[in-house]
N, C-alpha and C positions, 0 to 999 in steps of 0.2 A: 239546486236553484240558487242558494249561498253564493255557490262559487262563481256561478254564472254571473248572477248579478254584481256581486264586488268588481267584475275582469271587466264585464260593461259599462259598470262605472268609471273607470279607470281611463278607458279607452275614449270614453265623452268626452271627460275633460282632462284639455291639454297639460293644466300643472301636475294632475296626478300622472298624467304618461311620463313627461319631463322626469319627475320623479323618481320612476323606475329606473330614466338613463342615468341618474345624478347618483342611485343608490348603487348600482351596478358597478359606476366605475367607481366609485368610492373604494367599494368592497375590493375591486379588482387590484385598485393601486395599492392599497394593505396590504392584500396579498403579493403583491409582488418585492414591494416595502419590507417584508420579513428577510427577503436575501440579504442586501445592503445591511442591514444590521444584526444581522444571525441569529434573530428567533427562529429562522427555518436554517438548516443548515444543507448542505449536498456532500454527500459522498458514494463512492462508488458500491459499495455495497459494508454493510454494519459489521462488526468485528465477529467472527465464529467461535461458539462455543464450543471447545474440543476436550477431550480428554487425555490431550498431550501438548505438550510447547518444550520449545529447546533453548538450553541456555549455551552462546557461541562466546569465545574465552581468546583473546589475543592480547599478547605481553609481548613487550617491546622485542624489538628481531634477538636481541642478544641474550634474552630469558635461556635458560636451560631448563632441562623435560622437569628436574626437584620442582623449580620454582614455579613451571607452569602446575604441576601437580599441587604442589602447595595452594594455591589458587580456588582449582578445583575442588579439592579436598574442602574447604572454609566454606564454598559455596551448597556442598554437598551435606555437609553439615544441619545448614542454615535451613536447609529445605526439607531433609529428612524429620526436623521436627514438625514441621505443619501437619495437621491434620489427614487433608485432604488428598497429600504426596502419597503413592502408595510404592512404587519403585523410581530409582534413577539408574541413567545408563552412565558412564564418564569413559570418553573416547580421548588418548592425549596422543597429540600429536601426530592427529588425522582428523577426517569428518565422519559426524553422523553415515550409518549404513544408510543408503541415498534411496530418498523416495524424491516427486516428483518438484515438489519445494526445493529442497538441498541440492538438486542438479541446475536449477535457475541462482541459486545461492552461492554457488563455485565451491560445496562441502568436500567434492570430491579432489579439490586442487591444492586442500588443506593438505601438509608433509611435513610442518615444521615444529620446533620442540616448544615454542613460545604460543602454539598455537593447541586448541580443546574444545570439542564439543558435548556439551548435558543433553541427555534425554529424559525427561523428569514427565511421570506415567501421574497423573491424578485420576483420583475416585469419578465414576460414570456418573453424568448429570444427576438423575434421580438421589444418587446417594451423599450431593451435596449440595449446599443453599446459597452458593454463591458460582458465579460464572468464572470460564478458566480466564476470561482476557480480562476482568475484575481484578480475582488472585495476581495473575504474571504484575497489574498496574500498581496493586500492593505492598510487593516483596520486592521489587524493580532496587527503588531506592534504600534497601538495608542492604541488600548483596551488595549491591557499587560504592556503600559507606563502608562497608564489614571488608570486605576479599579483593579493594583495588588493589594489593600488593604490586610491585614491579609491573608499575602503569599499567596494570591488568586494564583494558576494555572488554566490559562487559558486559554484552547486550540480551536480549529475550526474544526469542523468537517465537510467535503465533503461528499455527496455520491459517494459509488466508482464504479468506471467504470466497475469491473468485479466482481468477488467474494467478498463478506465486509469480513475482517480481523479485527483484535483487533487492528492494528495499521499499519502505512507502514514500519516503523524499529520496529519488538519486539524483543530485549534482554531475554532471558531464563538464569536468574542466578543459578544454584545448586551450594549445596556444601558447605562449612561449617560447622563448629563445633556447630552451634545454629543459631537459628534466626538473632540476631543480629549482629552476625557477617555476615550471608549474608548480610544482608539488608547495613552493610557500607560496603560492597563490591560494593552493588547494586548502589551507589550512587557516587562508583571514577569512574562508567561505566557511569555512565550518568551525570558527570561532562566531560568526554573525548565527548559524544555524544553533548553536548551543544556548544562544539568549533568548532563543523562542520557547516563553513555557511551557508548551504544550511537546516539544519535541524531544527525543530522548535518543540514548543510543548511537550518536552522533560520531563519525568514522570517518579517514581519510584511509582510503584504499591505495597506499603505496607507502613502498620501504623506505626508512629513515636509511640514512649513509651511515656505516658504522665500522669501524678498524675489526681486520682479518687478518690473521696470520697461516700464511703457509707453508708445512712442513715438504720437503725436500731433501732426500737422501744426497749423502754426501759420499760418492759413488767412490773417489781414491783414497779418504780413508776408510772404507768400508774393505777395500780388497786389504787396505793394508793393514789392518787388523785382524784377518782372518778370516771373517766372518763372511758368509753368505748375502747376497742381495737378498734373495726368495727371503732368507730368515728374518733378516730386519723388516722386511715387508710384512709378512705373517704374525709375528709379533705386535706391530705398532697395531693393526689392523684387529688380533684379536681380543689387544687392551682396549679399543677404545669403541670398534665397532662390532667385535664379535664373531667369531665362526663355528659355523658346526664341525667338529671334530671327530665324531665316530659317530656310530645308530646300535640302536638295539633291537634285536631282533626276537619279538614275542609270537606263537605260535595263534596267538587270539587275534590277531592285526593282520589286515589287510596289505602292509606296507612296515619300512622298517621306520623304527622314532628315532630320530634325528640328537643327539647330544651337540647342544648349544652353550658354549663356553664365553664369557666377558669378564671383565674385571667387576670388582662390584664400583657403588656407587663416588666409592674414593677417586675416582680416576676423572671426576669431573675437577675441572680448574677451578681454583678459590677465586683469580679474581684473570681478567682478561689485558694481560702483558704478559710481554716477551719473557721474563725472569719465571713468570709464574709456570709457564708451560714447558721452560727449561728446566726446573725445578721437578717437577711431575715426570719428567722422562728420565730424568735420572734416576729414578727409581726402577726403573726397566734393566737391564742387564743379561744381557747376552755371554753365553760361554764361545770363544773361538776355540782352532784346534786344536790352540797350547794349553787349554784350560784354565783361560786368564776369562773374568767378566768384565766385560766395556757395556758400560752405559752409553743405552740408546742414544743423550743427548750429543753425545762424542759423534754421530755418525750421521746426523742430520744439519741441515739448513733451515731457519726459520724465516721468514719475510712478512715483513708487513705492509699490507694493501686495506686498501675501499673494498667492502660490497660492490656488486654488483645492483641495481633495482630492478624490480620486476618490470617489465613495459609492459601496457596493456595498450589495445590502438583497437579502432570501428573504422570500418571503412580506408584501412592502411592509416587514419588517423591516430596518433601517440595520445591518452586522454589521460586522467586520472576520477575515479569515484570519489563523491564524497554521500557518504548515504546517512540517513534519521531516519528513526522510527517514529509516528506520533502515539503518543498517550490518550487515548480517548477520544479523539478527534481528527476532525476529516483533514487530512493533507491540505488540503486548497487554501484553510486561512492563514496557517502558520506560514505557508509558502507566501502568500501576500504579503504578510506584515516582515517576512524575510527580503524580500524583494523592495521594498518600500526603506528598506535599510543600506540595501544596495545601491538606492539609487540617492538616498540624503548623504548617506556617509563616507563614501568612497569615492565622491566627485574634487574630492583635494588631492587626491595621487592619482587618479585615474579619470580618464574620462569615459563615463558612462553612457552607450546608446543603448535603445531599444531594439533588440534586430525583429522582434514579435512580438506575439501577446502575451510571453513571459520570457521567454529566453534575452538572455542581456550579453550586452559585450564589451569591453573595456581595453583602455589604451593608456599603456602606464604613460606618464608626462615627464619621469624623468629620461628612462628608456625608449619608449616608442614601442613595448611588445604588446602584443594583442592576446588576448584572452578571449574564449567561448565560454559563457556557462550555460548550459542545455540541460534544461528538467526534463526527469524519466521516470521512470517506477514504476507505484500504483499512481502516482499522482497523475502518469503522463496517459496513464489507461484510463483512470476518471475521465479528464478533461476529451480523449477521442470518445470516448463512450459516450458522455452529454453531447458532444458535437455531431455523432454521426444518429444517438434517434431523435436529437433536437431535428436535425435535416430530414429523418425518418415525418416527423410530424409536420413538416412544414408540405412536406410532400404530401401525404395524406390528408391534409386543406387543402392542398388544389387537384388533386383528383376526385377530393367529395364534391367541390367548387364546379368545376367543370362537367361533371356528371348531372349536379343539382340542375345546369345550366342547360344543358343537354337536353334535360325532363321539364320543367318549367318554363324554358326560353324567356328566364329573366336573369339580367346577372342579379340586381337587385335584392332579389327573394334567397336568389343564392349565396350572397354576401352575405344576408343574416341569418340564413342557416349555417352556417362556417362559422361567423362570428358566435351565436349562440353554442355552439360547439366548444370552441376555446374557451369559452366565458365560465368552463368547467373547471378549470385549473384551480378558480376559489375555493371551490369543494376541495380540491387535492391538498393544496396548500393547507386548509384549516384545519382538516383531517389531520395531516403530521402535526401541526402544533399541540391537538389536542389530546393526540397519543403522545408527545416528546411529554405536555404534561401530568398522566396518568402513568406514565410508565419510570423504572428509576435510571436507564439508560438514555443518552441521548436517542430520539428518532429521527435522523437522515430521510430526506429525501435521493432515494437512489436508483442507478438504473432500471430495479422493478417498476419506482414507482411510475417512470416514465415510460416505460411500458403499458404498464394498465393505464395512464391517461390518450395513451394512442390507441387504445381499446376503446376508451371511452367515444372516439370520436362518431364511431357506428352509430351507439344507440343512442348519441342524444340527437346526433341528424335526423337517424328514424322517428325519433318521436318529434322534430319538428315537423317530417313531412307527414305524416297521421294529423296533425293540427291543420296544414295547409291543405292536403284534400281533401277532409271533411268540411272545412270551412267553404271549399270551393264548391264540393256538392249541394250543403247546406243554401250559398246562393242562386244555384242556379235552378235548384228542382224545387225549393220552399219559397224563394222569392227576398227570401231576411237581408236586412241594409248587410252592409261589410263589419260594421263591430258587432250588430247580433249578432252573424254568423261565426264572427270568431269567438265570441264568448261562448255562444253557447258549444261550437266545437272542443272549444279547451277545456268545457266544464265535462263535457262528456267523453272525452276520452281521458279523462284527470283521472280515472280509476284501473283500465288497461296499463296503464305509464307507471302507476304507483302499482301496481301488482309488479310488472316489470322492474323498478327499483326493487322493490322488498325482495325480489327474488337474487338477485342479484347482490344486496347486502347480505343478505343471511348465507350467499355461496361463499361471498370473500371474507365474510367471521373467520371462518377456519383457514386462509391465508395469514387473517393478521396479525396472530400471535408467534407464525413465525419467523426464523433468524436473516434468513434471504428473501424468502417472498412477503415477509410482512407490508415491505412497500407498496408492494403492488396490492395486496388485499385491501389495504388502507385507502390508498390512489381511488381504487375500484366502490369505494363507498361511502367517499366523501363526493365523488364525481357523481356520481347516479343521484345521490340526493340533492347535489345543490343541482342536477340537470330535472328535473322536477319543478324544482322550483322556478328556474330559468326557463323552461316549457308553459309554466302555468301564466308566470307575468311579463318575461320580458321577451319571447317570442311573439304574444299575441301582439305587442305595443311596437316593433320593431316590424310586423309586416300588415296592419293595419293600411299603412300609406300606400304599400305596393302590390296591394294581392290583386286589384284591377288586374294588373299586368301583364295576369295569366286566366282571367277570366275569357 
């Protein structure tokens, strides 16, 4: 009878109806107010706790396999003493054995001697008190202080919690009149990505131009010497790359073993010129079939060139990557306040259009060349992800809409059943705050959670219209004005509704603790509760005026 009477009071008089509209939206713009200033945050789904992450190792194109070893070595080091490390893998001068991450990651493209991949194994959740994307955020900046030797880049890779992308920020640069000119385009975009604090790991996905020297047999005096073509060949070949020379043959094998011959590690050049690699080949010597020794150098050509760069093209398009990882946080703000830089700082050499809602394009003003830069990653999977169950939800408002309308034959009645509907998001919204509060990680609003408030929209419709057909019963078979009938309808089914909640919060408990679905568990029980509430006072005050309509 409480409750009845407070809702009938309410509905008498007009300031206390008002009221509820003024408290409503109040609450509503807060909540919405939490985006714009990142008490709530959005991302696509929260960081996964694993019991493995990889560490990816690239030293400048001209590194050699020692120094990239070197490298790894310092890194392998550094980790073996942690606690929590229990094995590492070190792969040089290839990728990681490829799982479904490392084939989106291009691991399996890795060939070169500058280039390494870590498999670093930690101890199974239970047996440690800290999460692994914590650890990797811990150790990040001692390895890249300790082991940058020979501009070592060296980044940490997580496995990701939903789809693996190439990275969580990737940069798409086109455009340009050559190579090189993207490519130092590529590099004032990922000097502006590197001032974002949150951003780490920060990479330009193409080769620097670098001096090559090509050896080249010197085919007349080679005859004129005595010496063999095959010989000189077989020789340089087994100094520097190696061959297998004979097998052995063991009665316990399948197969015969292969004897593998190279020079040892002396055979690498001290330093990268023409003298030095002259130098190193004269040490080679050859017998002709006077039994005189001629040094290798005597029988070759060297030249000096450019590299070649890797092209990489989408769509017959030529692009270059610039990719970031973020530290703890969602892609979307860092990428804002990155963009926001683009378009204040870079309007003196370039001119900056919008071509979208994030991608930009630029037209140098000395030159006239144009530039693309096109966000991808995880960031670009976030934002279609919000886009497409944002559109999910707006759909399912007008097929509740239309149906409501269908049953009722008022749009009226059915505008504020929809609107009552959405009016749920409060609950959603305050629910993350107040787990982002209680918990020591940030908590995201992410894809789940926008799932369970498109779940939501079923049950808080149903319980408005269990209010509108009792009330409508209530007037026509008892005789009761329009706010008796509603109050006393909403008092009495206020205990079905709240059975339904409670049932409903105590399911999604055991969603909310965890790593992926925690959103949606959270979503799912802050909705149901403020739909309660939204059912008890500002449904009856919202179709007071219009329930005639369908009498």
């Amino acid at each position: 009878m409480k409750l009845e009477n407070f809702i009938y009071t309410i509905l008498e008089n007009p300031f206390k109806s008002l009221m509820v509209y003024v408290i409503t939206l109040i609450l509503f713009l807060l909540s919405v107010l939490t985006f714009p200033i990142e008490i709530t945050k959005a991302k696509m789904l929260p960081s996964k706790d694993s019991d493995t992450f990889s560490v990816y190792v690239d030293l400048h194109d001209k590194a050699s396999l020692n120094q990239t070893k070197e490298v790894t070595s310092c890194i392998s080091k550094i980790l073996i003493t942690k606690d929590i490390v229990t094995d590492i893998s070190v792969f040089l001068g290839q990728g990681q054995p490829l799982d479904f991450a490392a084939l989106v990651k291009q691991s399996s493209l890795k060939d070169k001697q500058s280039q390494a991949e870590i498999v670093v194994n930690i101890k199974k959740f239970k047996d440690r008190d800290i999460t692994s994307y914590n650890f990797v955020s811990s150790i990040r900046e001692e390895l890249q202080e300790k082991c940058s030797n020979y501009e070592a880049n060296i980044k940490l890779i997580e496995l990701p919690a939903g789809p693996p992308v190439l990275a969580s920020i990737v940069a798409e640069v086109y455009g340009g009149n050559s190579f090189d000119s993207r490519r130092d385009f590529s590099k004032k975009v990922a000097k502006v990505l590197e001032k974002q604090k949150t951003l780490v790991d920060v990479d330009v996905m193409a080769d620097d131009e670098l001096d090559k020297f090509e050896l080249s047999l010197d085919n007349n005096k080679i005859i004129e010497s005595g010496i063999s073509l095959e010989q000189v060949k077989n020789t340089i070949y087994l100094a520097y790359q190696g061959l297998s020379v004979a097998a052995v043959n063991e009665s316990n094998k399948q197969s015969q073993i292969p004897i593998f011959l190279r020079l040892d590690d002396n055979r690498i050049f001290d330093t990268n010129n023409k003298e030095a690699i002259l130098n190193e080949l004269s040490k080679l010597k050859l017998v002709n079939k006077y039994g005189n020794l001629i040094p290798v150098n005597e029988l070759v050509k060297i030249t000096k060139t450019k590299t070649e760069a890797t092209l990489t093209s989408k769509n017959l398009t030529p692009f270059i990557n610039v990719i970031a990882e973020t530290n703890k946080d969602s892609q979307i703000y860092p990428l804002l306040d990155a963009r926001d830089d683009f378009l204040n700082n870079f309007d003196k050499d370039y001119k900056v259009i919008k071509s979208d809602m994030l991608n930009l394009e630029f037209i140098n003003k000395q030159t006239n060349e144009k530039f693309k830069l096109i966000w991808d990653g995880e960031l670009k999977v976030t934002i279609d992800t919000f886009i497409d169950l944002g559109g999910a939800f707006i759909i399912a408002l007008v097929l509740i809409f239309f149906l409501m309308v269908v049953y009722y034959k008022s749009f009226a009645i059915s505008g504020g059943i929809v609107l009552a509907s959405f009016i749920s998001i409060i609950g959603v919204i305050f629910a993350h705050i107040i787990m982002d509060t209680i918990t020591n990680d940030t908590f995201y609003l992410t894809a789940t959670s926008l799932i369970g408030f498109i779940g939501l929209i079923g049950i808080n419709s149903r319980n408005s219209t269990l209010i509108i057909d009792f009330t409508k019963q209530l007037i026509q078979n008892e005789g009761l004005t329009i706010n008796q009938a509603i109050a006393k309808a909403t008092a009495t089914r206020s205990k079905p509704i709240i059975l339904t909640v409670l049932t409903m919060v105590f399911a999604s408990s055991l969603l909310a603790t965890d790593a992926v679905f925690g959103g949606l568990g959270v979503a799912l029980i802050g909705g149901t509760l403020i739909s309660y509430v939204v059912s008890m006072f500002f449904v009856p005050v919202i179709i007071k005026n219009h329930i005639y309509k369908i009498l």
